[in-house]
N, C-alpha and C positions, 0 to 999 in steps of 0.2 A: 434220413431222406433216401429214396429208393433211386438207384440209380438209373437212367434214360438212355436209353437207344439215341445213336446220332439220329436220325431221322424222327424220333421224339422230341429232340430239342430243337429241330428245325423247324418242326409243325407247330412245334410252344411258340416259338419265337415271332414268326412268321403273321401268328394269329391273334397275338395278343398286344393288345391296343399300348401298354404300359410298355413296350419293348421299342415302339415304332419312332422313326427321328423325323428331323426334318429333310432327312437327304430321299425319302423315299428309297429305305435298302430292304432287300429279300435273300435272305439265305436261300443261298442254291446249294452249297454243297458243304459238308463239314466229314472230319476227321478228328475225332477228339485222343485218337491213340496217337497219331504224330502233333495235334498239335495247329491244326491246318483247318482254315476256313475260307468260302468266296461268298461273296454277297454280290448281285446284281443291284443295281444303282438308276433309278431313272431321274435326270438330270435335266431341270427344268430351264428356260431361258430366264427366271427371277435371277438363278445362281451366275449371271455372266455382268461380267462389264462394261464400259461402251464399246469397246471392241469385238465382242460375240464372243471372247475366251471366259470359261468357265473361271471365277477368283480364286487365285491361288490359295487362299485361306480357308475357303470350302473346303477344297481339295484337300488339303491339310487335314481339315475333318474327317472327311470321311475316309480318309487311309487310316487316321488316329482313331477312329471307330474299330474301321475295320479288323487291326493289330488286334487290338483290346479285347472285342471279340473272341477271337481264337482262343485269350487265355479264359474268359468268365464262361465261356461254351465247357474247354480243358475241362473247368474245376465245376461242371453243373450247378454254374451260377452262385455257389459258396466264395468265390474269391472275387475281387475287382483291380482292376491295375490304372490306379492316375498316374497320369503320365509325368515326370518328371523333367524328360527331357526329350524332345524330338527334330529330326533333321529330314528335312522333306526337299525333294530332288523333282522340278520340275523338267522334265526331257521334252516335251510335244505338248503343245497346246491341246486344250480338253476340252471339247463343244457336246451342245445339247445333245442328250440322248442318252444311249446304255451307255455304260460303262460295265467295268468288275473288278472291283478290291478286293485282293488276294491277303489276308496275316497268317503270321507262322509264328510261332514260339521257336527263338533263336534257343535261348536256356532261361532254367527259371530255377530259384536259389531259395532262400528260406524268406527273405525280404524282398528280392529284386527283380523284374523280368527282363530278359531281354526281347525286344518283338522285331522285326522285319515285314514290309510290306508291299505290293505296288497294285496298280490302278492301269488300268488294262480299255484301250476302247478302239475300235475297229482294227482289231487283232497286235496291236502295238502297246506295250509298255508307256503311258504316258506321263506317269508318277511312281516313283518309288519312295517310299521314306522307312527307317528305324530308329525306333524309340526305347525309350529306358523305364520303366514302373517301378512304382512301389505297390507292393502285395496287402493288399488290407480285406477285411471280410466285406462283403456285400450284406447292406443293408437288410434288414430283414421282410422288410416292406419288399421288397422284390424275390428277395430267397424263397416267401413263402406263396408268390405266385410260382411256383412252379413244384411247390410241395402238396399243391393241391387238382394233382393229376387227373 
């Protein structure tokens, strides 16, 4: 497989219907030499409670998206990291609208990833979380949407 330009795998990503969730995210910006991604996030009032805060378990999602991210961008889409283990840090309530989940590959080992993340909306920190993976290969069914440039 022929290797992609950060801004090729944004375009990939971005455009193809097999990649899209249900959080509504958009790669904005990537780094795949450190390791580093953000994704924009448009957050709808389905995803809140009866108190107008966004469910902490969305949130949850979509940090744990966003970690994971960073490393299957890393590895153009040859590798996947399920999560094992994850500790998510509510700081400020998260209401409808942007947001930006920031992941970063802490270290990544022959088996194991470490990720770091946070969730970012009207210029404050409103979620951080860090997660543990295991390394396994990404299905082919997706590897070979992107092998066919």
């Amino acid at each position: 497989m022929s290797k992609f330009t950060d801004q090729e795998l944004i375009n990939l990503y971005n455009k193809n219907e097999n990649f899209q969730s249900l959080y509504n995210m958009k790669c904005v910006d990537l780094d795949t030499h450190e390791g580093i991604v953000q994704f924009e996030f448009d957050i709808e009032k389905k995803f809140c409670n009866p108190t107008g805060d966004v469910q902490g378990g969305l949130l949850s999602g979509m940090i744990d998206d966003t970690m994971a991210l960073a490393f299957i961008f890393k590895t153009q889409f040859t590798k996947r990291p399920p999560t094992i283990e994850i500790k998510t840090n509510f700081l400020y309530p998260t209401k409808v609208g942007k947001a930006y989940g920031y992941g970063r590959i802490v270290k990544s080992g022959r088996n194991l990833v470490f990720l770091e993340g946070h969730l970012k909306q009207d210029n404050r920190i409103v979620v951080t979380a860090t997660s543990t993976a295991v390394i396994v290969d990404m299905p082919t069914s997706r590897a070979s949407i992107l092998s066919k440039k």
